[in-house]
N, C-alpha and C positions, 0 to 999 in steps of 0.2 A: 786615773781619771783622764789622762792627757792620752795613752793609747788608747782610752775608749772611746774618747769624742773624737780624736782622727781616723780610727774605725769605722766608725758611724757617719763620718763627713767623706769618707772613700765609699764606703757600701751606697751613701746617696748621690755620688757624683754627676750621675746623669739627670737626675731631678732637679739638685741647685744646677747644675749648669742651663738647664730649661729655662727654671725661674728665673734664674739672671738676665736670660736672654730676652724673655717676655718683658721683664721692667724694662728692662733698655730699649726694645720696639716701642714700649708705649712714650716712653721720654721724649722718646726723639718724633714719632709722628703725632702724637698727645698734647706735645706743648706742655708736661708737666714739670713742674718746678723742681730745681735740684734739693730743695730741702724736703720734697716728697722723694725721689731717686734713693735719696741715703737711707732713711729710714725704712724702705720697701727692702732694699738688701740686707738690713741687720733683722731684719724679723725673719726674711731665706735663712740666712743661718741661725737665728733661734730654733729656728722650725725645723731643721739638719740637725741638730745635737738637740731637742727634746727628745728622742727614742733612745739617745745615749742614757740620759738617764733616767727612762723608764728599764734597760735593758739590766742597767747597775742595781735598780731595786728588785730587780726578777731576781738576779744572782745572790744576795742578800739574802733573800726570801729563801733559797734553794736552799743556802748554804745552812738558815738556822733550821728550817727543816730537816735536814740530816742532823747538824747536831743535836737535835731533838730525838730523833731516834736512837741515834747510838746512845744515847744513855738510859734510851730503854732497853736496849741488850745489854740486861745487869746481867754478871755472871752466872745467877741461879738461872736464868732464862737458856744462856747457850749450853749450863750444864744441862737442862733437863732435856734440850735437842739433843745427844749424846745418848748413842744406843748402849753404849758399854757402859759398866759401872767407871764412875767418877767423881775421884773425894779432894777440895777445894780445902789446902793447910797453909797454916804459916808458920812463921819461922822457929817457934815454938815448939811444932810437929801437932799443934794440936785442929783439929778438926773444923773449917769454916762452914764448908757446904757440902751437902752429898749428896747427889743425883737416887731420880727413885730406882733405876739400876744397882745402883750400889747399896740403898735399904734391902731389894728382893735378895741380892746376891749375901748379904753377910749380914745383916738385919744386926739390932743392939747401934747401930751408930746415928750419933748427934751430936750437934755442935757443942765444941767444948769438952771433947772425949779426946783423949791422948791416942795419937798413932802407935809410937809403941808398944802401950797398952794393951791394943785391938789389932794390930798384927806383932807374933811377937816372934816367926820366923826369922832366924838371923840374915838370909835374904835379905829380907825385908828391911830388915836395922840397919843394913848394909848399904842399903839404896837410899836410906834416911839420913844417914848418916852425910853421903858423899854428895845429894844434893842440897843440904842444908849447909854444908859447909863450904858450899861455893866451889869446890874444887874443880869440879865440872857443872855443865849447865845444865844437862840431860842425863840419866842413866836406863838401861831397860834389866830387870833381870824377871825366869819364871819363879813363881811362888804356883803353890798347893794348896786349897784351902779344902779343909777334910771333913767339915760338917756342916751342913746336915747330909751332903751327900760330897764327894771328891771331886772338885773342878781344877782342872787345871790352868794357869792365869799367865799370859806373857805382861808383865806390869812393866809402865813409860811413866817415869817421874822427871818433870822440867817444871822452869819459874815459869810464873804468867808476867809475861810484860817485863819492863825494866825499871825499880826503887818501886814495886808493890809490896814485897817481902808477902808475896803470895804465891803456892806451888801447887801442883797441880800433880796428881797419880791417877793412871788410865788402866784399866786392866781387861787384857782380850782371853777370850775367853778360849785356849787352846786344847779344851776335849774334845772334843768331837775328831779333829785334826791326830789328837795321837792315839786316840780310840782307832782310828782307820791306820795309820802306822803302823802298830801292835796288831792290829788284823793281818794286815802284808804280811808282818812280817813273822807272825807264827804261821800263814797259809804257806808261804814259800819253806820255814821249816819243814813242815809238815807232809808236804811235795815233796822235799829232799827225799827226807823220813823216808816216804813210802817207796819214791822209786830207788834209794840205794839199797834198797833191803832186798826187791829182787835182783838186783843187777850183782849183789855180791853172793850170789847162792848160784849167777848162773855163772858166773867167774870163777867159782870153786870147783863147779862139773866140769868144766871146762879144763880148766886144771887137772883134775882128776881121771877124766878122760885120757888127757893126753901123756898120763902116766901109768900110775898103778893099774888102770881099768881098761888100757888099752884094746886088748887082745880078751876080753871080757865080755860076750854077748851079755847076757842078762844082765850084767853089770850097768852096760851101756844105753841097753832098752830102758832100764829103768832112770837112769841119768837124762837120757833123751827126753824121756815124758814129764820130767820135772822141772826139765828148762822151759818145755811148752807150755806148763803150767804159768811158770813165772812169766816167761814172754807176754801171753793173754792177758795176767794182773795189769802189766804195763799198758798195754795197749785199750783195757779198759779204762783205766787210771787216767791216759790222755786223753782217752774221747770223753770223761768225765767233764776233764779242765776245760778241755776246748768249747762245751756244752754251756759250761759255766761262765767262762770269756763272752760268749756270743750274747748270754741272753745278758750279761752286765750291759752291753756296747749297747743293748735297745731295753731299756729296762720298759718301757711303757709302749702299749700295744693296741696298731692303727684298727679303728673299725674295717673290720673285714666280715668275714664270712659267716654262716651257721655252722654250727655243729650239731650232730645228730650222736646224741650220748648214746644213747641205747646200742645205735651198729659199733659206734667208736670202743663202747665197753665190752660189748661181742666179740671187736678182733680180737680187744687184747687178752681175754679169758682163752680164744682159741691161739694166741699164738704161746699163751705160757702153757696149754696144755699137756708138752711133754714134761716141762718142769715139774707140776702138782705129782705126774702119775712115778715120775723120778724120788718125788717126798711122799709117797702114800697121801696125797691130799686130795680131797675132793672140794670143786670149786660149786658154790651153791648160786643161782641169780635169783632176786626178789625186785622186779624191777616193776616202775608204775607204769599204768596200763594212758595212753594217748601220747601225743610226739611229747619229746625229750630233747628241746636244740636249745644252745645258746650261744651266742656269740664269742667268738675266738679262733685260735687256728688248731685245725686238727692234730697234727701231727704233736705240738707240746702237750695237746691234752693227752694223746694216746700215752705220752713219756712218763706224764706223771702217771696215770694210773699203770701204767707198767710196770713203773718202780715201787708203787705201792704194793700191788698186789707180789710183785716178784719177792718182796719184803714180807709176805705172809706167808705163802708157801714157803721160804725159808727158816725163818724165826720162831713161826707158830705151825709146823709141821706135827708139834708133840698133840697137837688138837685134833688132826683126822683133817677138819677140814674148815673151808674157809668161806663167811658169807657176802657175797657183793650186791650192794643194793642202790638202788635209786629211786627219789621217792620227791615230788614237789616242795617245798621249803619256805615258810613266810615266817621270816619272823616280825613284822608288823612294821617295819621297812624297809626291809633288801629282801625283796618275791626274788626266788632264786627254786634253781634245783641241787638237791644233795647226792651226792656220791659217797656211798660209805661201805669200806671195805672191812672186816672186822675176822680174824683169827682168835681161833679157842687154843692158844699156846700158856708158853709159861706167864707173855704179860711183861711191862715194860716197870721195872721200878721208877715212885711217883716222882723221884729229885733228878731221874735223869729226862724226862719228857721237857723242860724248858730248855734243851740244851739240843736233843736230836738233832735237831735240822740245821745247825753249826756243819760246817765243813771239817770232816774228817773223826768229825765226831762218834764213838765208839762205845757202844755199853759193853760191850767184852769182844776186844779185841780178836782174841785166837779165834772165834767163831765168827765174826766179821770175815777174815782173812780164809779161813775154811770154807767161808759159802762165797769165796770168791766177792766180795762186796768191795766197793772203794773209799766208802766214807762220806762219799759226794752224793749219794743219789735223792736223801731227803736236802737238802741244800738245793740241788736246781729244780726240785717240785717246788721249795717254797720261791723261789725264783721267778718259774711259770705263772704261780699263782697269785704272785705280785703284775708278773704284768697285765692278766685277765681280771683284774681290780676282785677276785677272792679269795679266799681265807680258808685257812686247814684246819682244822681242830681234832684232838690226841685224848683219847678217854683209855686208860690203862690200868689193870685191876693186877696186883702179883696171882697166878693161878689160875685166873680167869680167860686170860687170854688180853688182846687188843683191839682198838676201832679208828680208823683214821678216816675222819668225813673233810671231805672238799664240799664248799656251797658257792656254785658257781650263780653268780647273777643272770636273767633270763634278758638283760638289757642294758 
């Protein structure tokens, strides 16, 4: 109280020094009496230290409004702010509060349900065990929870506060994180995979060359053309990747240009034309009659449908031939146009169609690698067609042959 009124008697110094000086002008030319003098100056200073203690019941005021609040930030309130699941125990282990997080994620839990009980992972017993028992303050370990569908959890268990004998488990939710790990790191297999396979066939000729085959024309011509095989593999194999790096680095794609389907689909019929007549395939067009543009960039659309179509005269060659069509598209909210290319071959069996457009994905290998193929090529059409905001769709009959429609948006 004593540093408040000296606070307040400093912050007004230049005021009572005023006032002082005014009573005192008036005293002295006024003729006023010194028992008015005294009393004029103790009301100066009354009137200096009244805002001290208007200023002491503001702080007052502040102070029980805060702790007014904080005690409405009861713990079910900062749990349910709490985007992760989070289950509120005591010493007991058994259940105070559980955020609606942690009902979505593991549902069956309510107050008064045993931790153990409800996770019964030794992890878990583990982590229960060593922060209940004081030993440490905090522990982090991951746990698995396997139904109704497999997440995987980095879980944080620590006390709340200190003499609440109340604890506290967080649990993040790390699938998605090792779902994309496990991608890495079967795609870098898989890369291995492919490119040591030619690299050790052409180490062999090589070898073989420089020995037994030496002095060996035909030997060699034929060594020669099988290094150049394998070389090519490679070489399409990294423009594959490189294809597939570029379109990761810009996954989504600036308003640009029109595209004019109809000539875009035209090239690429004319430029696989030696392939088709290489498979006995004849290429059919059934395409709609007024413009056919929509927005995107040329050159990825020509890739996808290159690689479509390059994928039917290969696959579905046992068919004679192959139909490509374009034709307008509503389906009663995305007005769009359809692209659909369609081979009378053998037909894609139904369990492998969810899986195709997987990187290095293979329904029979030895014929992949026979028609020259890398594994990549439906992987950066769906790529493309993620950046151009459309969608591919795979209708496949064993026998019948196959149909792969793109429905590119017209806006």
């Amino acid at each position: 109280m004593a540093q408040l009124v000296a606070t307040r008697l400093w912050n007004s110094r230049w005021l009572l020094a005023a006032g002082v000086v005014a009573v005192l002008i008036a005293f002295a030319f006024a003729g006023i009496s010194a028992y008015v003098l005294i009393p004029a100056l103790l009301l100066l200073l009354v009137a200096a230290m009244l805002p001290a203690a208007g200023l002491r019941q503001s702080a007052e005021s502040a102070a029980a409004i805060e702790a007014i609040g904080l005690q409405r930030l009861s713990g079910e309130y900062l749990a349910a702010a709490v985007a992760d699941p989070l289950i509120i125990f005591d010493r007991s282990a058994t259940i105070v509060h559980a955020n609606a997080a942690a009902f979505a994620a593991f549902g069956g839990i309510a107050p008064g349900l045993s931790l153990p009980l409800k996770f019964r992972a030794p992890e878990m017993q583990t982590l229960l065990d060593s922060v209940l028992s004081g030993t440490i303050a905090s522990d982090v370990v991951d746990y698995t929870e396997k139904l109704p569908v497999e997440r995987a959890y980095r879980v944080s268990a620590s006390s709340v506060g200190h003499g609440t004998d109340l604890y506290v488990l967080v649990f993040k939710d790390q699938s998605e994180a090792r779902r994309i790990d496990r991608m890495r790191a079967d795609f870098i297999a898989n890369a291995s995979h492919e490119l040591r396979t030619p690299l050790a066939s052409i180490a062999g000729f090589i070898e073989t060359l420089r020995g037994p085959a030496r002095n060996d024309p035909a030997a060699r011509e034929q060594f020669l053309q099988i290094m150049q095989n394998q070389t090519g593999r490679m070489a399409r194999l990294i423009d594959d990747l490189l294809s597939l790096s570029r379109l990761e680095m810009k996954p989504y794609l600036k308003p640009g240009t029109e595209v004019d389907l109809r000539q875009t689909v035209d090239s690429v019929i004319d430029s696989l034309a030696p392939l088709a007549r290489e498979n006995n395939v004849t290429i059919e067009r059934d395409f709609a009659t007024g413009p056919l543009n929509v927005p995107g960039d040329r050159d990825e659309l020509f890739q996808v449908f290159e690689n479509l179509l390059e994928n039917a005269c290969k696959y579905g060659q046992s068919g004679g031939r192959v139909l490509v069509s374009i034709a307008r598209g509503d389906d009663g909210s995305e007005p769009g146009i359809d692209v659909t290319i369609r081979d009378f071959g053998p037909g894609i069996p139904e369990e492998h169609i969810p899986r195709i457009t997987e990187r290095f994905y293979r329904i029979d290998v030895e014929t992949s690698r026979t028609q020259k193929g890398t594994g990549l090529g439906l992987s950066i059409v769906k790529h493309i067609l993620t950046r151009h905001n459309a969608r591919l769709t795979i209708w496949s009959e064993v026998g019948k042959g196959a149909a792969f429609s793109v429905h590119l948006p017209t806006h």
